[in-house]
N, C-alpha and C positions, 0 to 999 in steps of 0.2 A: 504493500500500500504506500509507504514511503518514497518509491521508485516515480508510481503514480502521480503521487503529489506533485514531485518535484518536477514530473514529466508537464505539469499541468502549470506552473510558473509562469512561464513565460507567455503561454498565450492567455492567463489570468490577467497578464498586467499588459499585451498586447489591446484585448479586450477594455482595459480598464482606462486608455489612453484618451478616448472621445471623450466622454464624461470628466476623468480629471481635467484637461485639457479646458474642454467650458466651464468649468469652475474655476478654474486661470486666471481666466480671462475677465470671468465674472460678464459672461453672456448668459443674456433674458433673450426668451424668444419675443419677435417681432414679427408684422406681419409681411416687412419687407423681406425675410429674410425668404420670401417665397418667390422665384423665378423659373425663368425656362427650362430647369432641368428637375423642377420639384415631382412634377408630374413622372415624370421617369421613378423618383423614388419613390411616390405613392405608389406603384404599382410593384414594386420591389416588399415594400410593407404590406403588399395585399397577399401577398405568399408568406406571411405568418399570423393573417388572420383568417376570422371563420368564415364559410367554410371551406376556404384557398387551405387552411392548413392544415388540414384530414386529408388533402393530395397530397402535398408538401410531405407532410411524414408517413403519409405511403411508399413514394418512389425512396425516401432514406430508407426506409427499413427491408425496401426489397434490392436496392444498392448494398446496404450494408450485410444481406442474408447471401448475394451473389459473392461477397469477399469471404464467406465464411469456410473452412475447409472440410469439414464435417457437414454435408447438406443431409440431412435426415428430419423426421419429424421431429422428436425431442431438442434438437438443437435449435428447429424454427418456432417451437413452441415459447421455449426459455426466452429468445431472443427477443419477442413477440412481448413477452411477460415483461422483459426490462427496459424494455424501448416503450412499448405503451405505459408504464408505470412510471417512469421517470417524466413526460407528457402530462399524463394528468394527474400525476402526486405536484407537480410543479402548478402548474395551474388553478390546482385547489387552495395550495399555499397562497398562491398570488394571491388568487380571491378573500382569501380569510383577511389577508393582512390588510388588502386596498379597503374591506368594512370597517376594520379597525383603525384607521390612519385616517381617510375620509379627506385623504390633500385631490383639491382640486387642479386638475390640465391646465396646463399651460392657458389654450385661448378661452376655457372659462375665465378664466383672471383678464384675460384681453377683454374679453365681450362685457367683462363687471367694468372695467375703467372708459370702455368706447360708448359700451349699450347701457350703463349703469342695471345692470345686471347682477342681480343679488344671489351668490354663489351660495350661500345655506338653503334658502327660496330654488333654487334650481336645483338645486341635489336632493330636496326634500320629495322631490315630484317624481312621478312615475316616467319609465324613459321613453314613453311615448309622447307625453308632455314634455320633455326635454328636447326631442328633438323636435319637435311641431315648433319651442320657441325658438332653437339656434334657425328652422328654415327662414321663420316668420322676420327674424333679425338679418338676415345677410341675403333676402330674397330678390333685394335692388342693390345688394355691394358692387362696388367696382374694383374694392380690394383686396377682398377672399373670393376667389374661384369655384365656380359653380363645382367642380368634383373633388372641393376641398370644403365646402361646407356641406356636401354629400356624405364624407369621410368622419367629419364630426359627428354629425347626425347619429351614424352607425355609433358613434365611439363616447358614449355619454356618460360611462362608469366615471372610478376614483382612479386616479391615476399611479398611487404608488403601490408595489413599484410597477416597472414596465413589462405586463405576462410577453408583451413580441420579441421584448429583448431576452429572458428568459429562456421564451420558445427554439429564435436562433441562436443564442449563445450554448446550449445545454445540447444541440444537435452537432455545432460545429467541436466542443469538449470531445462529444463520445467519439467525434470521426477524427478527431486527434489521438486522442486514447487506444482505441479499437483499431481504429484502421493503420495510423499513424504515418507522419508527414513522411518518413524515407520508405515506406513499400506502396504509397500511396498518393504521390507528391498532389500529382494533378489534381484529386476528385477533393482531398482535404483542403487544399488552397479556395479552388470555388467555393466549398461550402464556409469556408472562414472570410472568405469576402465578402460571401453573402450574409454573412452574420453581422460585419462591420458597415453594413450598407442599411441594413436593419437600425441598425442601432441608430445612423446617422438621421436615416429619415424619421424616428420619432421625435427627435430632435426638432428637426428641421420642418417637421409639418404640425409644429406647436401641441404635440400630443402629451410632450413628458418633458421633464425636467432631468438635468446630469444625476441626481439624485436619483430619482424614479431606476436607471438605468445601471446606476450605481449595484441597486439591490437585487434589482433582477442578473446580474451579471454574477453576483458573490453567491445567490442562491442557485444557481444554474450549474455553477463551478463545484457545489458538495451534493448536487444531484448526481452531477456525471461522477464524482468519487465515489459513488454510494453504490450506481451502477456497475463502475470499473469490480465493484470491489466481487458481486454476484457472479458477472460475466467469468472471472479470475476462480469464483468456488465452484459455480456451474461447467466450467470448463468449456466455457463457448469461445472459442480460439478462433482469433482471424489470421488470414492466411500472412 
């Protein structure tokens, strides 16, 4: 387990470089911070939510079951067992903590200072009345983008910490772990890009705070140890 740990370092603190980095800087999200290439990363974050990300962690688990060298039923079952439990043992966590924490999104705070929009008043309501007010407020914007006040709509929970960063950080861990960067270079790299592109656009599409991101990154990190640790007594060996 130790091996693990330490195997896991670096990309903890790779991962962990966005988030500290905006707390550097002591960058607030803004609405300008939205241009011609957000769009691209809204759809980047649309492959770690629902229900893009039931595909998403289909095509991992059957990429990760084709690297396995033992292909039998027991080993796809196991695999099955640790890959969907780490998913939604993570997600249940998110959700417990974002009740208990109750920190409001980013453009809720924007829409309270632009729209004088009372963020305990809005989070009190049901999320169909949530999003009926973000459409009813941004319905004539010239400054938030029609599939960006779409995206809020959908996205009307508490915001800490961040379940997408979570999602992809805890998928790119196991495919560092598991698969791992030198018998793997290519398929780890992508899926680690795509975890840092994740991270960027919840940022960047005023969803979460460096904070929010923060926690989903360090939970993500003793999910995939927790994993590692199963795979290692189940004896589910990749190639």
């Amino acid at each position: 387990m130790g091996l693990v740990i330490k195997k896991t370092i670096v990309p903890l603190i790779l991962f962990l470089i966005i988030p500290l980095s905006v707390i550097t800087v002591n960058w607030q999200w803004q609405p300008t911070s939205i241009n011609n290439t957000s769009k691209y990363l809204f759809w980047v974050t649309e492959t770690a939510s629902f229900p893009w990300a039931i595909i998403t962690s289909g095509l991992f688990f059957l990429l990760f079951y084709l690297k396995l060298v033992n292909k039998n039923k027991k080993t796809l079952l196991l695999l099955w067992l640790v890959l969907v439990s780490a998913m939604l043992g993570g997600q249940i966590i998110k959700s417990i903590i974002k009740q208990q924490t109750a920190e409001a999104r980013p453009y809720v705070i924007w829409l309270d200072k632009e729209f004088n929009l009372n963020q305990q008043q809005f989070y009190s309501q049901a999320r169909a009345e949530r999003k009926a007010n973000i459409e009813k407020l941004l319905a004539n914007s010239t400054i938030i983008p029609r599939w960006l006040s779409n995206h809020w709509q959908h996205e009307t929970g508490y915001a800490f910490p961040s379940g997408h960063t979570l999602f992809a950080v805890t998928w790119a861990l196991l495919a560092i772990t598991l698969l791992s960067f030198k018998r793997h270079f290519f398929i780890v790299s992508i899926i680690t890009i795509w975890s840092l592109l994740i991270e960027t656009s919840r940022l960047l599409l005023g969803m979460h705070s460096a904070y929010d991101l923060i926690l989903g990154i360090l939970l993500a990190w003793l999910i995939s140890l927790i994993c590692c640790f199963y795979v290692k007594k189940w004896h589910i060996v990749m190639e």
